[in-house]
BALOBA-1460 file (C-alpha; in Angstrom, 3 decimals):
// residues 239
<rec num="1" residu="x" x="14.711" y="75.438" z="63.639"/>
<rec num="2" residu="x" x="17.323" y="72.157" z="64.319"/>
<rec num="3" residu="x" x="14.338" y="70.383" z="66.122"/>
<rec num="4" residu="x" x="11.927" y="71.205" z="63.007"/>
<rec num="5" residu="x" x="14.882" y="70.074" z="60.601"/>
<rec num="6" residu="x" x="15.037" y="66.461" z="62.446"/>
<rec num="7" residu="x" x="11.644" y="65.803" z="62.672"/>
<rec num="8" residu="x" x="11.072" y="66.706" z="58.975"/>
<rec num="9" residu="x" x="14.039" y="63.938" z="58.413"/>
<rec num="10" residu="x" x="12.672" y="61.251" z="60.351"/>
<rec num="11" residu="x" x="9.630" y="61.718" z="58.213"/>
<rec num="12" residu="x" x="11.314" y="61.993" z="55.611"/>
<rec num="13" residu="x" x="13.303" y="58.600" z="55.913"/>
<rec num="14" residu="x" x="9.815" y="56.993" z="57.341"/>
<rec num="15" residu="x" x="8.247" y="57.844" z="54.033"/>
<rec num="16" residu="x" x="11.010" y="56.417" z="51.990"/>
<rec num="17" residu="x" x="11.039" y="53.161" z="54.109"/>
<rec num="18" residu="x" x="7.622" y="53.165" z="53.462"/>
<rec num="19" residu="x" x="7.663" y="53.449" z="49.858"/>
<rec num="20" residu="x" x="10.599" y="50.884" z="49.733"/>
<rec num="21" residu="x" x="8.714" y="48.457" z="51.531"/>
<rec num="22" residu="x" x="5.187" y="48.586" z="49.468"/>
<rec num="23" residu="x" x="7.904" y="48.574" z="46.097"/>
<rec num="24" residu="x" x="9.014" y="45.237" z="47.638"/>
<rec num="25" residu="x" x="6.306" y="43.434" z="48.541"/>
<rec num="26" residu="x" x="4.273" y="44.507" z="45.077"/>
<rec num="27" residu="x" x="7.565" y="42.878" z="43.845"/>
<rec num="28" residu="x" x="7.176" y="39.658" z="45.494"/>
<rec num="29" residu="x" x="3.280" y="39.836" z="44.610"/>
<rec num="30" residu="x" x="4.138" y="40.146" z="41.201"/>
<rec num="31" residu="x" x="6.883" y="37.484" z="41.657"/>
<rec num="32" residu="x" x="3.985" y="35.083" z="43.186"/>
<rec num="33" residu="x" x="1.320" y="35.954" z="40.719"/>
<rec num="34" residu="x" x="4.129" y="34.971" z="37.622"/>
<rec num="35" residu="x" x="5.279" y="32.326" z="38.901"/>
<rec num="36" residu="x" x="1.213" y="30.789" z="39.495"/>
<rec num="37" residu="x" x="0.449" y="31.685" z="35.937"/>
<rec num="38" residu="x" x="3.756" y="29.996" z="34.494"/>
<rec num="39" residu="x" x="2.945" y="26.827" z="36.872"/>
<rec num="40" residu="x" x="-0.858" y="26.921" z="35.290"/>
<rec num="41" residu="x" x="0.062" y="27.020" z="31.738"/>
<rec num="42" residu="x" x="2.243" y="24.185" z="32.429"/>
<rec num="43" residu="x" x="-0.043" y="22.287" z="34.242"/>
<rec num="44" residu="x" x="-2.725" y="22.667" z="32.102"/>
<rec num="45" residu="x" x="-5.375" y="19.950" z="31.650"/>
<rec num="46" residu="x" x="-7.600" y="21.222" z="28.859"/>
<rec num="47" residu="x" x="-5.042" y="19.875" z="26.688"/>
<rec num="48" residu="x" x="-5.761" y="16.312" z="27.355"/>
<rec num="49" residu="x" x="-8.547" y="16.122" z="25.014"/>
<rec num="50" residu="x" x="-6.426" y="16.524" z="22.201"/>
<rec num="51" residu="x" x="-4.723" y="13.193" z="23.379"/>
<rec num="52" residu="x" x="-4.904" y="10.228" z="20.436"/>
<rec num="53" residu="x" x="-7.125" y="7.414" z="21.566"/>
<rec num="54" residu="x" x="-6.183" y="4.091" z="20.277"/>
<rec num="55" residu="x" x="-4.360" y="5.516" z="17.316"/>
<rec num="56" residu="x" x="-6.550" y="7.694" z="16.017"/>
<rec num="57" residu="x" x="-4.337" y="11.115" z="16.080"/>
<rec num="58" residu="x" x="-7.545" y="13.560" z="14.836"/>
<rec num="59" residu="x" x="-8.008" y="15.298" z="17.916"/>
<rec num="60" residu="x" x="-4.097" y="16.187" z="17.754"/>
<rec num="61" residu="x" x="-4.092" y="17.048" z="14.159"/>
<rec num="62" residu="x" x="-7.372" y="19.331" z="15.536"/>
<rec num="63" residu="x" x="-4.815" y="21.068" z="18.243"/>
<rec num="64" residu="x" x="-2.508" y="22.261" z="15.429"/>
<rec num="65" residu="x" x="-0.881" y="21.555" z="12.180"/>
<rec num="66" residu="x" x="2.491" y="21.873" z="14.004"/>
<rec num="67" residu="x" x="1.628" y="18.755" z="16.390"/>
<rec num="68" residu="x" x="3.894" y="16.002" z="15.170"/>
<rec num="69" residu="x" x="3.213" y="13.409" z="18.400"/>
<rec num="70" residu="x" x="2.023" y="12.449" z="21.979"/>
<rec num="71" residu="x" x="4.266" y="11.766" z="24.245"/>
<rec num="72" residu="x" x="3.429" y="10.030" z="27.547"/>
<rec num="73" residu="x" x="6.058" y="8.817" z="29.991"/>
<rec num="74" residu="x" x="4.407" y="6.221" z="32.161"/>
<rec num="75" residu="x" x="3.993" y="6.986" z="36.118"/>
<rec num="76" residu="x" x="5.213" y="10.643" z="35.616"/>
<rec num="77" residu="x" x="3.509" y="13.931" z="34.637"/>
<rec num="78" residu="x" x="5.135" y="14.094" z="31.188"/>
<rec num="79" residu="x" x="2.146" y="13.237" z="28.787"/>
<rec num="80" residu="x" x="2.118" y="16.092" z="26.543"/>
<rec num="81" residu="x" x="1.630" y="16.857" z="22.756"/>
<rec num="82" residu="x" x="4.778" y="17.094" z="20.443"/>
<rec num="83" residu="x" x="5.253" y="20.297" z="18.628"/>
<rec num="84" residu="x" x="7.985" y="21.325" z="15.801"/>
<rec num="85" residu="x" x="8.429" y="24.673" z="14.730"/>
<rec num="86" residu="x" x="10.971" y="26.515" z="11.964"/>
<rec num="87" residu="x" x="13.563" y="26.823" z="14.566"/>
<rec num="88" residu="x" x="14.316" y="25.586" z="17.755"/>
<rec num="89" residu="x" x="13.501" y="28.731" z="19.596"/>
<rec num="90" residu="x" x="9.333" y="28.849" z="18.349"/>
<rec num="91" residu="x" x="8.244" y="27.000" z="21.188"/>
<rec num="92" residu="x" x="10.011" y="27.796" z="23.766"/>
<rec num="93" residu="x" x="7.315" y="30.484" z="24.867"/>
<rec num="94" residu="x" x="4.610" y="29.454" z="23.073"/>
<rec num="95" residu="x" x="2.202" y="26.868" z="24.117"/>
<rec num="96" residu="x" x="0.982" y="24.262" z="21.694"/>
<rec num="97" residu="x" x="-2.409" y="26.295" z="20.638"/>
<rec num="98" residu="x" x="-0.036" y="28.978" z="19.394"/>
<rec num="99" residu="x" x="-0.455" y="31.813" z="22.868"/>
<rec num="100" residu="x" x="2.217" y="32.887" z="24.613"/>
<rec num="101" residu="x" x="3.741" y="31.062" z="27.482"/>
<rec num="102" residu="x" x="6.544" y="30.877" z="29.625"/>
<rec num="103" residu="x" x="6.538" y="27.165" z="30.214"/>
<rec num="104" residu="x" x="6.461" y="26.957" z="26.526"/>
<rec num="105" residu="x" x="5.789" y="23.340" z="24.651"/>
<rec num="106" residu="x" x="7.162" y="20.295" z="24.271"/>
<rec num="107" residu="x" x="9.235" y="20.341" z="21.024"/>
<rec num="108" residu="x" x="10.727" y="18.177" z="18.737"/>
<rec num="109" residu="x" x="14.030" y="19.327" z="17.199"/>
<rec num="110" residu="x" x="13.727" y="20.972" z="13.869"/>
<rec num="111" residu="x" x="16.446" y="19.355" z="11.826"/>
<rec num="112" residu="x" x="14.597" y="16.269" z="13.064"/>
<rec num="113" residu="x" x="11.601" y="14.271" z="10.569"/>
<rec num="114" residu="x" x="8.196" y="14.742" z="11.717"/>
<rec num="115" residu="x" x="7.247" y="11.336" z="11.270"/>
<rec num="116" residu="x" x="10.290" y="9.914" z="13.828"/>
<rec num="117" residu="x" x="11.885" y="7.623" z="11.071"/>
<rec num="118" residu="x" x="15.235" y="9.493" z="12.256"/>
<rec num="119" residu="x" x="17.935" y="7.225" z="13.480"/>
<rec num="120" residu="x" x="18.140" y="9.655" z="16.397"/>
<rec num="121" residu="x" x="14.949" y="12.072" z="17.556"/>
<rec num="122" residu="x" x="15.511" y="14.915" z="20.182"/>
<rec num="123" residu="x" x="12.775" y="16.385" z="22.231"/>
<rec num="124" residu="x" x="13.105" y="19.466" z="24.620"/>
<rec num="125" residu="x" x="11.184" y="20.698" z="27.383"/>
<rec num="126" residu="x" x="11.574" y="23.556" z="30.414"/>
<rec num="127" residu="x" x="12.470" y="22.015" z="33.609"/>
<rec num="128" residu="x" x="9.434" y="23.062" z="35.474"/>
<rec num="129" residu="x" x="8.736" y="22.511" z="38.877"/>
<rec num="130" residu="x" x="6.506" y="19.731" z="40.523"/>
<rec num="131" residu="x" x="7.749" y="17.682" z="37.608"/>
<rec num="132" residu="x" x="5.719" y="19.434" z="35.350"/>
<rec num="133" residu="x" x="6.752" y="19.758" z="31.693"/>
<rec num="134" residu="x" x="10.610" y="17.993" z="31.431"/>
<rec num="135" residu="x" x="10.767" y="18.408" z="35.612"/>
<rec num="136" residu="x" x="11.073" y="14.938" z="36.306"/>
<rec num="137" residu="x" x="13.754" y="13.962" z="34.156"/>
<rec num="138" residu="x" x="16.545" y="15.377" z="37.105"/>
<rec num="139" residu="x" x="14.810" y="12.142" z="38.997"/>
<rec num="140" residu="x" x="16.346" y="10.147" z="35.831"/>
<rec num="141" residu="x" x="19.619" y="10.607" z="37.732"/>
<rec num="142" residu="x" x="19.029" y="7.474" z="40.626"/>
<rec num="143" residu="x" x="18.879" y="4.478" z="38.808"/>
<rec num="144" residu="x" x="15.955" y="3.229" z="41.243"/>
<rec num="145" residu="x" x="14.005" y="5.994" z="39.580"/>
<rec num="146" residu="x" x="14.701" y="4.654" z="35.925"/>
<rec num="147" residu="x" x="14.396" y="1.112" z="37.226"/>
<rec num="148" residu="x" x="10.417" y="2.212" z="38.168"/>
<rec num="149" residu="x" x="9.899" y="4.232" z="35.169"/>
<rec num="150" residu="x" x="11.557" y="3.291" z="31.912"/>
<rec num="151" residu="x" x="8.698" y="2.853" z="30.087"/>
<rec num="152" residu="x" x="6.384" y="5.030" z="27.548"/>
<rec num="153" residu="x" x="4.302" y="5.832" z="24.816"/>
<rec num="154" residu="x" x="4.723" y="8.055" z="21.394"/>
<rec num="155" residu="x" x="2.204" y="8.073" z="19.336"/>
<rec num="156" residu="x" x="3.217" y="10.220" z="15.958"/>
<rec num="157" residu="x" x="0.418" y="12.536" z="13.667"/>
<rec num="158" residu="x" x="0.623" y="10.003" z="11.077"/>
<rec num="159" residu="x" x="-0.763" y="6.996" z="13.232"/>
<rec num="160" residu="x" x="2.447" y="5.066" z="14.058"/>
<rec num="161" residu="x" x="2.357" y="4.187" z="17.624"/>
<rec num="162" residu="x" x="5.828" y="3.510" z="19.603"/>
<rec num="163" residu="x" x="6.718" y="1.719" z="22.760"/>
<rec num="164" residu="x" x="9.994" y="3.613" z="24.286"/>
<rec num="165" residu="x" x="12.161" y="1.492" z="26.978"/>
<rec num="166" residu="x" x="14.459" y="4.527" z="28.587"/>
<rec num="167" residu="x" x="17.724" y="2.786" z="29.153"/>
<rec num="168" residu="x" x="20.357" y="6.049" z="29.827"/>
<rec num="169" residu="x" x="20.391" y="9.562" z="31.206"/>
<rec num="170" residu="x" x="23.397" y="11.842" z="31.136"/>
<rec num="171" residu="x" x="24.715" y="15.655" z="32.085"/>
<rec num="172" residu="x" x="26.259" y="17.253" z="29.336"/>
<rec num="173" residu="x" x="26.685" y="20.802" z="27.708"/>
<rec num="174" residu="x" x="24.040" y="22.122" z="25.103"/>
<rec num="175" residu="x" x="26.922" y="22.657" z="23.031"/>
<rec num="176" residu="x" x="27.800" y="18.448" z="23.024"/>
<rec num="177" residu="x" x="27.646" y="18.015" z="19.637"/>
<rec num="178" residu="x" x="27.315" y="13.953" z="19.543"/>
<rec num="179" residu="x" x="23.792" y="14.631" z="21.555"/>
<rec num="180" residu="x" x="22.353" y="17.793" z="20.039"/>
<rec num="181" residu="x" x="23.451" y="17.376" z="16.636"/>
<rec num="182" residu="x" x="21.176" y="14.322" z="15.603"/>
<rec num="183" residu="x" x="22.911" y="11.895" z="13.407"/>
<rec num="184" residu="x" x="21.756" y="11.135" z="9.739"/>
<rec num="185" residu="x" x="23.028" y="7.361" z="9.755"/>
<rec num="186" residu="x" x="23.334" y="5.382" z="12.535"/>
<rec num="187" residu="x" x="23.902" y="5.786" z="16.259"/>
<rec num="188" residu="x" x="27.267" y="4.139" z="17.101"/>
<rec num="189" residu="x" x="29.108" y="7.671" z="17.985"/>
<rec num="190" residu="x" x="26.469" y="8.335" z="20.356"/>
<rec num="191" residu="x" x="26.241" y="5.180" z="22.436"/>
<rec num="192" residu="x" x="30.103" y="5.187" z="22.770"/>
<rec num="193" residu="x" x="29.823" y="8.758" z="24.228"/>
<rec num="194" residu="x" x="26.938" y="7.446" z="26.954"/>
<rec num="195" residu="x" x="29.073" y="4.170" z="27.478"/>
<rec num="196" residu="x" x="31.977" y="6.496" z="28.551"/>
<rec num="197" residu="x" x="29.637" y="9.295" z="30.473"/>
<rec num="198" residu="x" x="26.350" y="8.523" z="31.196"/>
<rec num="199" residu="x" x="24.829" y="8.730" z="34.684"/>
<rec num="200" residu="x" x="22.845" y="5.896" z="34.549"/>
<rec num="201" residu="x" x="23.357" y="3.188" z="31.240"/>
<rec num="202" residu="x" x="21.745" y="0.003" z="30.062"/>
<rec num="203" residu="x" x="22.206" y="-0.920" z="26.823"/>
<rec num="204" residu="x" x="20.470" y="-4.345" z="26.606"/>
<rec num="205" residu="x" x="18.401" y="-4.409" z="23.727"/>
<rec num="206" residu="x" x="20.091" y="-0.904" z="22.142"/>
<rec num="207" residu="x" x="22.562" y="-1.144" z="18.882"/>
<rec num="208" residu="x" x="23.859" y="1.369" z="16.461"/>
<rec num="209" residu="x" x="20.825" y="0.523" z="14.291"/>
<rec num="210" residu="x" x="18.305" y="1.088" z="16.916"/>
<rec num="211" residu="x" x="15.872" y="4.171" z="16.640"/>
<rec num="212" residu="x" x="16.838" y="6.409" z="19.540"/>
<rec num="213" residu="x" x="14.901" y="8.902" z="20.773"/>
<rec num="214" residu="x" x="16.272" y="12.128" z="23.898"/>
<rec num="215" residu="x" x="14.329" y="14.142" z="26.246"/>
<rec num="216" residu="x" x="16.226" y="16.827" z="26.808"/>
<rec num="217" residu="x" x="15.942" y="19.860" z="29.850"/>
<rec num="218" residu="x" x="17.823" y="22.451" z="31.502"/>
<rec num="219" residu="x" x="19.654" y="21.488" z="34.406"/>
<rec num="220" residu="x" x="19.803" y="25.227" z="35.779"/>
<rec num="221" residu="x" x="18.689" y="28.897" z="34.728"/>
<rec num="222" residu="x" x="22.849" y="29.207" z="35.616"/>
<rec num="223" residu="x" x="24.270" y="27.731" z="33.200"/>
<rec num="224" residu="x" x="24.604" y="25.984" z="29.638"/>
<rec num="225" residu="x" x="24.141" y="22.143" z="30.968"/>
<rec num="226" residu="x" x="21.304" y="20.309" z="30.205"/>
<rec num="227" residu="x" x="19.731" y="16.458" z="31.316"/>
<rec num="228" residu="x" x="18.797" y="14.118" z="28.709"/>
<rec num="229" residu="x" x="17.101" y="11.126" z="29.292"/>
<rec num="230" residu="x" x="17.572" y="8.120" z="25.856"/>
<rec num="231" residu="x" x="14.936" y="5.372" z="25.134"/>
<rec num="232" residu="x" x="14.701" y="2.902" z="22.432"/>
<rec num="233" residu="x" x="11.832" y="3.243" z="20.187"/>
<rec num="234" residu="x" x="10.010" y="-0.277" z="19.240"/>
<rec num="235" residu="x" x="7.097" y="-0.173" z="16.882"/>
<rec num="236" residu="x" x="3.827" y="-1.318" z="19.137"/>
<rec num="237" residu="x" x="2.588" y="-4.214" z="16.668"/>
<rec num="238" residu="x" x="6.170" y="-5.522" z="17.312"/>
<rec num="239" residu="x" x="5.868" y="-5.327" z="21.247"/>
């Protein structure tokens, strides 16, 4: 009767380690399977065809009426459409065409004007591996990095076209109100806080009456700080 009750244990415990172990690796499958999908959504190519071409914004305006501007950062994977929604929370799991996503969009903040005449214009993004979405702004840190890629393109729904020269990044806290709580005059707060804690900062060419514009990403899943890269906006028939 013992030997029957020990055997029926260690098949017992087998079974369980069994089950255990198929829970776990369905787990990780799942895991694996999420994390493709997120990484395809972000990296997703059929959106380059609503890219404007030489101004002419149509295909974007086509995309979605919510599609305030291209962005392209030159020599990285950031060249994405602009989205604003209601809130600052819309897009950050849903994809520009309106579907669900967990890489979300590119978004401009929603106390911000559509048409970038703001002193100051914020953009966010996830911080998404491979330096997809806002993933290569943590490179923003080494000022070799910026030195090779300060340079980019907006191109806003309305046909004004923009030449940005990135000239700071900085760590703060999303809660840092001179950053994320975009000014309605002028600038001159804001560069004194990056003169005092930015990373990297090169204000040639940048004054309190200059149109700014952030790219802004999570640092970590962890924890509330975020990395924000600044350029200076210069109309392209002045460049």
């Amino acid at each position: 009767m013992l030997r029957k009750s020990i055997i029926f244990s260690h098949k017992t415990i087998n079974a369980i380690v069994v089950i255990v172990a198929t829970l776990m690796f369905l787990i990780c499958l799942y895991a694996m399977i999420d994390a493709y999908i997120v990484y395809v959504n972000a990296n997703d190519q059929g959106i380059m065809k609503y890219k404007p071409e030489s101004g002419n914004t149509e295909k974007l305006r086509e995309l979605s009426e919510n599609a305030v501007a291209w962005l392209t950062v030159d020599d990285t994977r950031i060249d994405y459409p602009v989205m604003q929604g209601e809130n600052n929370t819309e897009y950050l799991n849903k994809a520009p065409n309106g579907e669900f996503s967990l890489s979300g969009s590119i978004f401009l903040d929603s106390r911000n004007d559509k048409t970038f005449s703001d002193p100051y214009s914020l953009i966010y993004g996830h911080h998404m591996e491979y330096g997809a979405m806002f993933g290569a702004l943590d490179e923003y840190k080494d000022k070799i990095f910026l030195e090779k890629h300060k340079t980019g393109s907006l191109t806003v729904v309305d046909g004004d076209e923009y030449h940005i020269r990135f000239f700071a990044a900085c760590k703060a806290q999303a809660t840092e109100k001179v950053i994320f709580d975009p000014p309605e005059s002028n600038n001159q707060a804001l560069l004194e806080y990056l003169n005092k804690h930015a990373v990297i900062y090169d204000p040639r060419g940048v004054s309190a009456g200059s149109k700014l514009i952030a790219l802004s990403t999570c640092q970590s899943a962890e924890n509330n700080e975020r990395i924000i890269v600044f350029g200076v906006l210069t109309p392209q028939d002045q460049g």
